[in-house]
N, CA and C of each residue as an Amber inpcrd file, in Angstrom:
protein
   534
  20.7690000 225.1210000  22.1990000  19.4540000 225.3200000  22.7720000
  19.6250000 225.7990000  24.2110000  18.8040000 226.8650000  24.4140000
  19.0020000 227.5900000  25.7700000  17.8940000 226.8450000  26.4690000
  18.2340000 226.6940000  28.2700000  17.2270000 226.4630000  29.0830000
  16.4980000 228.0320000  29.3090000  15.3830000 227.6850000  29.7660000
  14.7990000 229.0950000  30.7950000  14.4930000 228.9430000  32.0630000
  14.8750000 229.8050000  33.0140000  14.4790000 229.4960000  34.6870000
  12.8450000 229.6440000  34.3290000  12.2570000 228.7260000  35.1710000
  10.4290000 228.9990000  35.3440000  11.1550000 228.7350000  37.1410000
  10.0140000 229.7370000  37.8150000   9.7090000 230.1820000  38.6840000
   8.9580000 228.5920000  39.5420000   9.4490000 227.6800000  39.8340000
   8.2660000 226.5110000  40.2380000   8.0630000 226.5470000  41.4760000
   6.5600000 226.2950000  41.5070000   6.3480000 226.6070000  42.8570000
   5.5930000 225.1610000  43.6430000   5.6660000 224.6330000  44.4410000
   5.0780000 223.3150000  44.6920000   4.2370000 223.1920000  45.8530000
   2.9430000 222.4380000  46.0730000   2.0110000 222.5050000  47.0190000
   2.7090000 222.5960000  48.0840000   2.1440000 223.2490000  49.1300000
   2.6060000 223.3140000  50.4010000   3.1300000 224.1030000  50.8520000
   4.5650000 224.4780000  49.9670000   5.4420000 225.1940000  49.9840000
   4.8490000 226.9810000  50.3380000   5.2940000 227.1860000  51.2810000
   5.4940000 228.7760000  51.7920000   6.6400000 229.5820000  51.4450000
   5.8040000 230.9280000  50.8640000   6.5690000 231.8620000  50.3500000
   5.8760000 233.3260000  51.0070000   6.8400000 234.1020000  51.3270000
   7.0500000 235.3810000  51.5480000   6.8480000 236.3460000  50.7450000
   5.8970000 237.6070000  50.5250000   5.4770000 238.0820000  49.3220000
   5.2960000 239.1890000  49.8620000   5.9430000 240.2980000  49.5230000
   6.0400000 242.0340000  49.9220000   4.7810000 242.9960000  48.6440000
   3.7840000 243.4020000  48.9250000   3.3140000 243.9100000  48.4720000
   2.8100000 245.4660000  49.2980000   2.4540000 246.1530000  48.2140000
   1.9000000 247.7580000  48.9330000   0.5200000 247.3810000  49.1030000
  -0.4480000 247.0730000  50.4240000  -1.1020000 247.0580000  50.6800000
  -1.9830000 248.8590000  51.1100000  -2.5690000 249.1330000  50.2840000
  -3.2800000 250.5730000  50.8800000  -2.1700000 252.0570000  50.7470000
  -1.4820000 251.9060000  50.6610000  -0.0450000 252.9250000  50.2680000
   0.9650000 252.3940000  51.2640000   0.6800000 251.4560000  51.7710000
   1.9750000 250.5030000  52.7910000   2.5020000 249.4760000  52.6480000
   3.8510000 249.3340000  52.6540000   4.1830000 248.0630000  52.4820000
   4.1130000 247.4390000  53.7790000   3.7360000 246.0760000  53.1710000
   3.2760000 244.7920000  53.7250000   4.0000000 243.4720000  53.1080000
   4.2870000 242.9460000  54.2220000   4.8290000 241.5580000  53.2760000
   4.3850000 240.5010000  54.4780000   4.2710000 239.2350000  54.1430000
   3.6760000 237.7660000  54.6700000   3.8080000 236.6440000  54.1220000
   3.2490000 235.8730000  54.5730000   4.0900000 234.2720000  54.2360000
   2.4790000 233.4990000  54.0140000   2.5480000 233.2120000  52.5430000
   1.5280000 232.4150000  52.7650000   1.9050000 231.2600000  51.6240000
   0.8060000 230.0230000  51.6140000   1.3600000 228.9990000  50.7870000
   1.2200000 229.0380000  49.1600000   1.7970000 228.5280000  48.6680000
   1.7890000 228.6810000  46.7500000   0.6780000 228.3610000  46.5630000
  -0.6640000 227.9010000  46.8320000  -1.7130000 228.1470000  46.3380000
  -2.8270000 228.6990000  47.5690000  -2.5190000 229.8720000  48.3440000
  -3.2570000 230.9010000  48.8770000  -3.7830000 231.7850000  48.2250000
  -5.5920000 231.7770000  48.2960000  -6.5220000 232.9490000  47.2400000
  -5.6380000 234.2120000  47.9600000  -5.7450000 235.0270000  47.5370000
  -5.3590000 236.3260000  47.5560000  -6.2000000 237.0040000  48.6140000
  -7.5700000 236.7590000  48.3180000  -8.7770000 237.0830000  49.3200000
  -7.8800000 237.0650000  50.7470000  -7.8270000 235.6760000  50.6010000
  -7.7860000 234.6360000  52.3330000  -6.0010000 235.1630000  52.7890000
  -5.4150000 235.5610000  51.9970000  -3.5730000 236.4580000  52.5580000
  -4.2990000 237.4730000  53.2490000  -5.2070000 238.6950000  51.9990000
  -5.4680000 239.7000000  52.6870000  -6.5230000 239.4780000  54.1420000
  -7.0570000 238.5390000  54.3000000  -7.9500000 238.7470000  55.5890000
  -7.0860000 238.0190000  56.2110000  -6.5420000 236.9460000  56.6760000
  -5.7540000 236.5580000  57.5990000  -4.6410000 236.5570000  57.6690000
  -3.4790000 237.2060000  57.0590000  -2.6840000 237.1270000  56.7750000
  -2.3600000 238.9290000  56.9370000  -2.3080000 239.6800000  56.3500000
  -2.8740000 240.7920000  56.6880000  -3.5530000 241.3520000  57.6550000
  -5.0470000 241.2170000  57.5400000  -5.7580000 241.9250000  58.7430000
  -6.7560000 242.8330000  57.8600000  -6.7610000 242.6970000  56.8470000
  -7.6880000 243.7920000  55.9370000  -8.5890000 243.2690000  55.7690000
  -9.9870000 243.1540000  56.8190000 -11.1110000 242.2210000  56.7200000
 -12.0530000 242.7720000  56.1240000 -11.9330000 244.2100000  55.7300000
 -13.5080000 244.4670000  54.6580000 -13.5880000 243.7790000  53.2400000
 -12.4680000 243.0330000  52.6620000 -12.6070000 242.2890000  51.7600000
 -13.2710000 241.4000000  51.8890000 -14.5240000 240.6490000  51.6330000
 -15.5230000 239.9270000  51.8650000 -15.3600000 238.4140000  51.0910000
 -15.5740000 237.1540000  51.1060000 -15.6630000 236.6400000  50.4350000
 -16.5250000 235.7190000  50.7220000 -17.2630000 235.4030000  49.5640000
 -19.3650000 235.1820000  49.0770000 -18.9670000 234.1820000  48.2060000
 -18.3960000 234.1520000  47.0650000 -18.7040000 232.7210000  46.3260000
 -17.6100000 232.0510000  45.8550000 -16.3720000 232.5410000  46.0440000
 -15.4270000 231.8440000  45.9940000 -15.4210000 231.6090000  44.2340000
 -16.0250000 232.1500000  43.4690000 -15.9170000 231.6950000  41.7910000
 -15.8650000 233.1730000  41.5800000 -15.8890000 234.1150000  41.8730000
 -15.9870000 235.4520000  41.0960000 -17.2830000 236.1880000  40.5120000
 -17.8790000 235.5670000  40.9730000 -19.7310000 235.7160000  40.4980000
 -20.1310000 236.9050000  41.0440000 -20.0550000 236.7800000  42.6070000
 -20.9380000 237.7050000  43.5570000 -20.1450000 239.2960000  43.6930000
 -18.5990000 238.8530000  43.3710000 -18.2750000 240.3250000  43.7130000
 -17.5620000 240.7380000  44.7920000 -17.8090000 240.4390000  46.0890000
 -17.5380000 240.7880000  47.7800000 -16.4710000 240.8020000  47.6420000
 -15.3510000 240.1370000  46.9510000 -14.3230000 240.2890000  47.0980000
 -13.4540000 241.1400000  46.7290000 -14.0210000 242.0460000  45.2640000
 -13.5140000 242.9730000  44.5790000 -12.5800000 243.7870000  45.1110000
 -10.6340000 243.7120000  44.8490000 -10.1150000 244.3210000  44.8790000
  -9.5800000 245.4420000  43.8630000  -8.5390000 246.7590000  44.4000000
  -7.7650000 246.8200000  43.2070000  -6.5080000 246.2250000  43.1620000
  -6.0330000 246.1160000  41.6020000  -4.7680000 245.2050000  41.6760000
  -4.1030000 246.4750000  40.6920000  -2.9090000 246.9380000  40.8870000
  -2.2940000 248.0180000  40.3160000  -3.8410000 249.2730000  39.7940000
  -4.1660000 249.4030000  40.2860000  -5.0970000 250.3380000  40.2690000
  -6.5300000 249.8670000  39.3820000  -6.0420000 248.9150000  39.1910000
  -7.7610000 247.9320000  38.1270000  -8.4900000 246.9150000  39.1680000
  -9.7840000 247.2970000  39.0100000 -10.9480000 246.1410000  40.2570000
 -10.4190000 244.2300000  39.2480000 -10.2350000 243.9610000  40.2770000
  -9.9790000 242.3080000  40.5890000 -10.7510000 241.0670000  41.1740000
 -10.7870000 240.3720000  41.1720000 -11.5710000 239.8250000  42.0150000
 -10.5440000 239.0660000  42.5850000 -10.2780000 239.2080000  43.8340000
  -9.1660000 238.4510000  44.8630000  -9.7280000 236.8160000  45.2000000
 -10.3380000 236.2580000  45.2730000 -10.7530000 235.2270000  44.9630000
 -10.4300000 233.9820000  43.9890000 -10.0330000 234.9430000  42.9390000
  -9.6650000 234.2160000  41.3240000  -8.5320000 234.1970000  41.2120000
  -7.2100000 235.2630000  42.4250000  -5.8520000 235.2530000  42.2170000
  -5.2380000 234.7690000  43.1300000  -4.4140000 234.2700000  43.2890000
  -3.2660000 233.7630000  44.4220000  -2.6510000 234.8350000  45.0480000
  -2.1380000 234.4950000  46.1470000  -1.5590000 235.8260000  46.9280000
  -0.4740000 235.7180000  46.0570000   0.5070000 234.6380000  45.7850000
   1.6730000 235.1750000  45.0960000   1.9370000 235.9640000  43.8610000
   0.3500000 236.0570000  43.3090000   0.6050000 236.8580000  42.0550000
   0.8930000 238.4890000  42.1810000   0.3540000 238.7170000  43.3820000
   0.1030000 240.0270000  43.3670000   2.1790000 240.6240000  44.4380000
   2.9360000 239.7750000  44.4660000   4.4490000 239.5610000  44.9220000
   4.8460000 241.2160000  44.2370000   4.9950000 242.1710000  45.0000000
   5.4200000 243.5280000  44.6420000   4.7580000 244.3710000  43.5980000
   3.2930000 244.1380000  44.0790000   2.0620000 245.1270000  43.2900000
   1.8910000 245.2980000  44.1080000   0.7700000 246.5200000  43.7560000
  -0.0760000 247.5750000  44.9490000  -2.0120000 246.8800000  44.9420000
  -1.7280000 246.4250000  45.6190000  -3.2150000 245.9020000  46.2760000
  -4.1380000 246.9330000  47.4680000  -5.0280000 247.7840000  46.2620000
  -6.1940000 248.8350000  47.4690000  -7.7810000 247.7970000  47.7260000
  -7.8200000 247.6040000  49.2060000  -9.0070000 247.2870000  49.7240000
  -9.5800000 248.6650000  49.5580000 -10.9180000 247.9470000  50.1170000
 -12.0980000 249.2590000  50.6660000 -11.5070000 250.0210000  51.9950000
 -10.4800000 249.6690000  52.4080000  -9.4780000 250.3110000  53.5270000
  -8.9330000 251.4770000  53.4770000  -8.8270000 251.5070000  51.7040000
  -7.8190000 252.4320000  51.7160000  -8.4500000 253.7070000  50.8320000
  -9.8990000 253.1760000  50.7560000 -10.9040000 254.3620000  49.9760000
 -11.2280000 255.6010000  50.9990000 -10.6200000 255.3470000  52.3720000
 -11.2420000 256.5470000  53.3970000  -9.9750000 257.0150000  53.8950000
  -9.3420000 258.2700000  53.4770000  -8.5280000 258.5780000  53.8910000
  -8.2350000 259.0210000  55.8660000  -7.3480000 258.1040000  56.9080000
  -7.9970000 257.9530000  58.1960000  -9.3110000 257.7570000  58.7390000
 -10.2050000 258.9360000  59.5650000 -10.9880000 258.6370000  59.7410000
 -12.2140000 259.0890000  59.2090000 -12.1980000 259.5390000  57.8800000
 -12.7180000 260.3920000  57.1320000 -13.4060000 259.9710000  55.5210000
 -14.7670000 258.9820000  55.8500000 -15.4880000 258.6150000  54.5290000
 -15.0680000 259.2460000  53.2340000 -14.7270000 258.4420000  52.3490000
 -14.1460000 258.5260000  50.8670000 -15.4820000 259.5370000  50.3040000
 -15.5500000 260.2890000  49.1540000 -16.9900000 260.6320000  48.9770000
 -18.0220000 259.6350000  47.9070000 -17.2120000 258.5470000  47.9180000
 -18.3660000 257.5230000  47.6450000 -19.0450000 256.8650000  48.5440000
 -18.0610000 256.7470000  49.8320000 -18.7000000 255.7610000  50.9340000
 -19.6270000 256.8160000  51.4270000 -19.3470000 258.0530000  51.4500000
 -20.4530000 259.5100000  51.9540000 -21.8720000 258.8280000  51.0490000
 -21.8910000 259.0870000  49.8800000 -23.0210000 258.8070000  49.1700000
 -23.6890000 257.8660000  49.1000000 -23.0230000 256.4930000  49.3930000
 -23.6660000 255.1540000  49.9320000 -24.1800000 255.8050000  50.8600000
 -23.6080000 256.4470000  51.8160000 -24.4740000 256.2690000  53.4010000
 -25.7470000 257.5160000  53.2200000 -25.3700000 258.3540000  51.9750000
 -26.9020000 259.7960000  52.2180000 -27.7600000 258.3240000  51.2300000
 -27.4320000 258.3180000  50.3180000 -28.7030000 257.3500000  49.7840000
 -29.0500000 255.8000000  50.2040000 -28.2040000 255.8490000  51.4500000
 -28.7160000 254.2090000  51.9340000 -28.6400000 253.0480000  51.2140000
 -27.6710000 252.7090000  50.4810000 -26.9120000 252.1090000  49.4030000
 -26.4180000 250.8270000  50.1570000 -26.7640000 250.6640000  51.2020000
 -26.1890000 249.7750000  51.7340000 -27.2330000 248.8350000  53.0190000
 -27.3030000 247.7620000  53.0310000 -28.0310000 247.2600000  54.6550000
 -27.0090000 246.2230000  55.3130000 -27.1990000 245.0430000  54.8050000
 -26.8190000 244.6610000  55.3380000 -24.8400000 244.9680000  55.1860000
 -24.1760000 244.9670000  54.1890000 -22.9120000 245.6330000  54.0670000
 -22.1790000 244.5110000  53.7290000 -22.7640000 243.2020000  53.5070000
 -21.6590000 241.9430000  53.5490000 -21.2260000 242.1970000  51.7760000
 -21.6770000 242.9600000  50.6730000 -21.4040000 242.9870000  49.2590000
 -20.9020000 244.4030000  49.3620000 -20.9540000 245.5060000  49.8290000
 -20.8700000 246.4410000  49.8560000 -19.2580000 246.9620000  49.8510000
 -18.2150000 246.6300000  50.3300000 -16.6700000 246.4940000  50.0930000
 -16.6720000 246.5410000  48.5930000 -16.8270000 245.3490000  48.0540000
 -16.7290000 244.5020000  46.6630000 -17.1890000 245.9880000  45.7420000
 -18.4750000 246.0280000  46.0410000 -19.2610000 247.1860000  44.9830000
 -18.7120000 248.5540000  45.0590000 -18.2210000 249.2670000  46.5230000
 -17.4320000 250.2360000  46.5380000 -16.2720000 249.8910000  45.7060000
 -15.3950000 249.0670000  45.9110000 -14.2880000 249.2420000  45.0370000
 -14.3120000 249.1440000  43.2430000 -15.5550000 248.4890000  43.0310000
 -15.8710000 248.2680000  41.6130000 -16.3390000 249.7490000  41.2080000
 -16.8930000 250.4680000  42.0020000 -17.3730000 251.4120000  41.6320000
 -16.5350000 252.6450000  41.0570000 -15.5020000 252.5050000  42.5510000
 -14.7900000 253.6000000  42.5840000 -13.6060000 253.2120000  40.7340000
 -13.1440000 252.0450000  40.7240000 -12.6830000 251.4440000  39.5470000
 -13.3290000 252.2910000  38.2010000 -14.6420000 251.9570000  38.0610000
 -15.4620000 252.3890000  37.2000000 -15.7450000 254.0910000  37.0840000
 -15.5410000 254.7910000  37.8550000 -15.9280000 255.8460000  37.6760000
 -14.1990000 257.0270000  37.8390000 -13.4410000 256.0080000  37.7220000
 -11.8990000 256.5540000  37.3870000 -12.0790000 256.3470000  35.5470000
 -12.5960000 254.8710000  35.1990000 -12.5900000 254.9950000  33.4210000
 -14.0150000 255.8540000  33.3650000 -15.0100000 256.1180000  33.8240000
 -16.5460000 256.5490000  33.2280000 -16.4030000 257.4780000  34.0870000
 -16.1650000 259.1780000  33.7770000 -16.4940000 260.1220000  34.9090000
 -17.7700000 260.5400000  34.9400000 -18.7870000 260.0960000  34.1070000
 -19.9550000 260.6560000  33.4920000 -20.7820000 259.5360000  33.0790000
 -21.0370000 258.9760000  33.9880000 -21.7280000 257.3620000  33.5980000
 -23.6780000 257.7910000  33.1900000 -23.7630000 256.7230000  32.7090000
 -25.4430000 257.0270000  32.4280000 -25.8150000 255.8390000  33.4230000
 -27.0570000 255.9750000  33.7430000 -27.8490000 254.7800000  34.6490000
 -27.8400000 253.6720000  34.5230000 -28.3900000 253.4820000  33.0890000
 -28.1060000 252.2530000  32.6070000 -26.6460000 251.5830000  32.1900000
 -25.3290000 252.5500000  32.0170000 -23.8980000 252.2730000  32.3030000
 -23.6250000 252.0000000  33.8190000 -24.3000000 252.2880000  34.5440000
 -24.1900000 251.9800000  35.9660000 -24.5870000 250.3730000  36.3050000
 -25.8140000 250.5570000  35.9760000 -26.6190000 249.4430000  35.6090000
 -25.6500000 248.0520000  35.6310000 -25.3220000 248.3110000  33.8990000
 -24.4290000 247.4660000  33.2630000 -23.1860000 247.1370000  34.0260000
 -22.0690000 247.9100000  35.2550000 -21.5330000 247.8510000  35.4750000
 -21.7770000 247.2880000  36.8350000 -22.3410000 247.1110000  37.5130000
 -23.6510000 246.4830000  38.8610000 -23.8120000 245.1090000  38.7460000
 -23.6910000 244.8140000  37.2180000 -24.4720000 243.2140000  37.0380000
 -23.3600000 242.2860000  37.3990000 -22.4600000 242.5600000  37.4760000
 -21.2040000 241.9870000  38.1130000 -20.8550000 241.7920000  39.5960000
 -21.8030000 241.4220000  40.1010000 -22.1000000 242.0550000  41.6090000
 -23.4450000 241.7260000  42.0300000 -23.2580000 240.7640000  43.6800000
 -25.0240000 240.5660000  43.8040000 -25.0430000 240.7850000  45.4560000
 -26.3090000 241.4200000  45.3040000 -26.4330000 241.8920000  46.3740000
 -27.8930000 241.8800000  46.7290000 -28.3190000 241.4230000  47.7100000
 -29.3540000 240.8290000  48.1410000 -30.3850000 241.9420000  48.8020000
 -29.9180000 242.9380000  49.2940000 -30.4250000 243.4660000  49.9950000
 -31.1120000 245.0670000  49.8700000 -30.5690000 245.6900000  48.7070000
 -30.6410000 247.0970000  48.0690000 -31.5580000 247.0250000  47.4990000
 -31.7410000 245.5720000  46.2820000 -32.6730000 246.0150000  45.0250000
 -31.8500000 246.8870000  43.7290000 -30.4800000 247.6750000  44.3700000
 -29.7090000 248.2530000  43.7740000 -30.1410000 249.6370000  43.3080000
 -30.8160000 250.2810000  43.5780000 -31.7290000 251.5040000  43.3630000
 -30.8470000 252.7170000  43.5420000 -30.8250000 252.2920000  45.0860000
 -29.7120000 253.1040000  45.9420000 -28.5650000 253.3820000  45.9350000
 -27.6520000 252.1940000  45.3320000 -26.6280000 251.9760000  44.9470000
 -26.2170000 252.6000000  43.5840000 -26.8600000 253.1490000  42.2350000
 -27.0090000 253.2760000  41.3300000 -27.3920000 255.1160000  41.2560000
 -28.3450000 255.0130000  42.7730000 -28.0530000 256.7900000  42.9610000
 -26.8510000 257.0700000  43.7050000 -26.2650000 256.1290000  44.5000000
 -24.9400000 256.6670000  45.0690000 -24.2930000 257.4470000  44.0090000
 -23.8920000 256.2390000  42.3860000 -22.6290000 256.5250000  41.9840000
 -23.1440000 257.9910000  41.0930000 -24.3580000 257.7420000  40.9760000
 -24.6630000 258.9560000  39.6590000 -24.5550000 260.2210000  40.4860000
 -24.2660000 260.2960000  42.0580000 -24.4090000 261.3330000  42.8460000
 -22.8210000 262.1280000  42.8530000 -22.3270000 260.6200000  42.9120000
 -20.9060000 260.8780000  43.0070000 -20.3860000 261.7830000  41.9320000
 -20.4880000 260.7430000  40.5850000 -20.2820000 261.6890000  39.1710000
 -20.6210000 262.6010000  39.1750000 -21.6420000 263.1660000  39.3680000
 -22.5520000 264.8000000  39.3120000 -21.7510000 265.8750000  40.0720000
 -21.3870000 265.2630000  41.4890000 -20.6820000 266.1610000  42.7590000
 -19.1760000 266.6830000  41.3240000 -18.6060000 265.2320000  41.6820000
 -17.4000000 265.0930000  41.0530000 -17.4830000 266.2210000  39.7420000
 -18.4470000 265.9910000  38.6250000 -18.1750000 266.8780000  37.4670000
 -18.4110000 268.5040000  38.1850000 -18.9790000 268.7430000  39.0740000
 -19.5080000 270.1530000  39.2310000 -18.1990000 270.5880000  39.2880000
 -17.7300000 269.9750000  40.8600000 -16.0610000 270.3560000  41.4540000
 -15.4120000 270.4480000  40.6070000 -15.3610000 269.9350000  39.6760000
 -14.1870000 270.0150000  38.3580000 -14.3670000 271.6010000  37.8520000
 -15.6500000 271.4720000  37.1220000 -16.2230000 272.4740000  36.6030000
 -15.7900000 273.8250000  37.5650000 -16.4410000 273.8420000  38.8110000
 -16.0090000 274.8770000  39.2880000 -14.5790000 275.2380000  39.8710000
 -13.6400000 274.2530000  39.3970000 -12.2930000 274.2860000  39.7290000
 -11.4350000 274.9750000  38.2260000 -12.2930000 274.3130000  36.9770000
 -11.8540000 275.5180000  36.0470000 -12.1160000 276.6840000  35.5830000
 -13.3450000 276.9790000  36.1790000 -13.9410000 278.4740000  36.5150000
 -12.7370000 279.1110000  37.0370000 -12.2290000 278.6960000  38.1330000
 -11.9610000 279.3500000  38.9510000 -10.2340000 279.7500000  38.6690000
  -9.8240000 278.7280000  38.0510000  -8.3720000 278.8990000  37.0560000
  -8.7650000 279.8650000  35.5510000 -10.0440000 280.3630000  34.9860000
 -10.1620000 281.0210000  33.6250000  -9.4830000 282.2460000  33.9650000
């Protein structure tokens, strides 16, 4: 009968964890049961990650974790130990609005901004699998996410603005290769 190494990790205990934060590596020391959220904001420095309910309900926290929306809240920093973790940091290339965060800001998708991280990154998630979403797929994909302050109207014309831009550019990018 063979043993197997398990990985044990015990309260208290601090560990060192190298991950690609935004296309950079990053590494930090936080304890075996640190949310993931609370590495990336203090531990890090990547404070547009928001965190609202601490259960995964509201959303604010929504990261990506190898390129899929997460909720950092629900994971430990050590899970994410040499994955690529994208905040809403890393949706604007320098100083230059992503063209979703553009479309939040023409349709006012946003007030107060404390959910708004969370929903950008869910969005942007969602419209990498749905390039062509319907309203009510928007909708559906929204309800995961609360936000007090939109009504969500705005938010729902952001993404359908986005898709539309997005399919034209395509479109006229294979025009332009026929």
């Amino acid at each position: 009968m063979t043993k197997t190494s398990m990985n044990i990790m015990r309260q208290g205990e601090e560990r060192r964890i190298t991950l690609t934060l935004n296309g950079c590596e990053r590494s930090g020391h936080c304890e075996t049961r640190e949310l993931l959220s609370d590495f990336i904001r203090h531990e890090l420095g990547a404070t547009g990650t928001h965190v609202g309910c601490e259960h995964g309900v509201c959303g604010a926290c929504t990261v990506h974790i190898d390129g899929v929306a997460a909720r950092s809240c629900l994971m430990l920093a050590v899970q994410v130990d040499g994955r690529r973790v994208d905040t809403v940091e890393g949706l604007a290339p320098g100083q230059t609005l992503g063209d979703l965060q553009q479309a939040f800001q023409r349709h006012h998708a946003l007030q107060c901004g404390f959910c708004t991280a969370g929903i950008l990154m869910s969005c942007a998630d969602y419209l990498q699998r749905e390039p062509d979403p319907t309203e009510e797929q928007v909708r559906e994909m929204l309800s995961g996410h609360i936000c007090r302050c939109t009504g969500y109207t705005p938010i729902v014309a952001a993404v359908l603005d986005v898709a539309a831009r997005r399919k034209q550019k395509n479109v006229s990018r294979e025009a332009a290769h026929a």
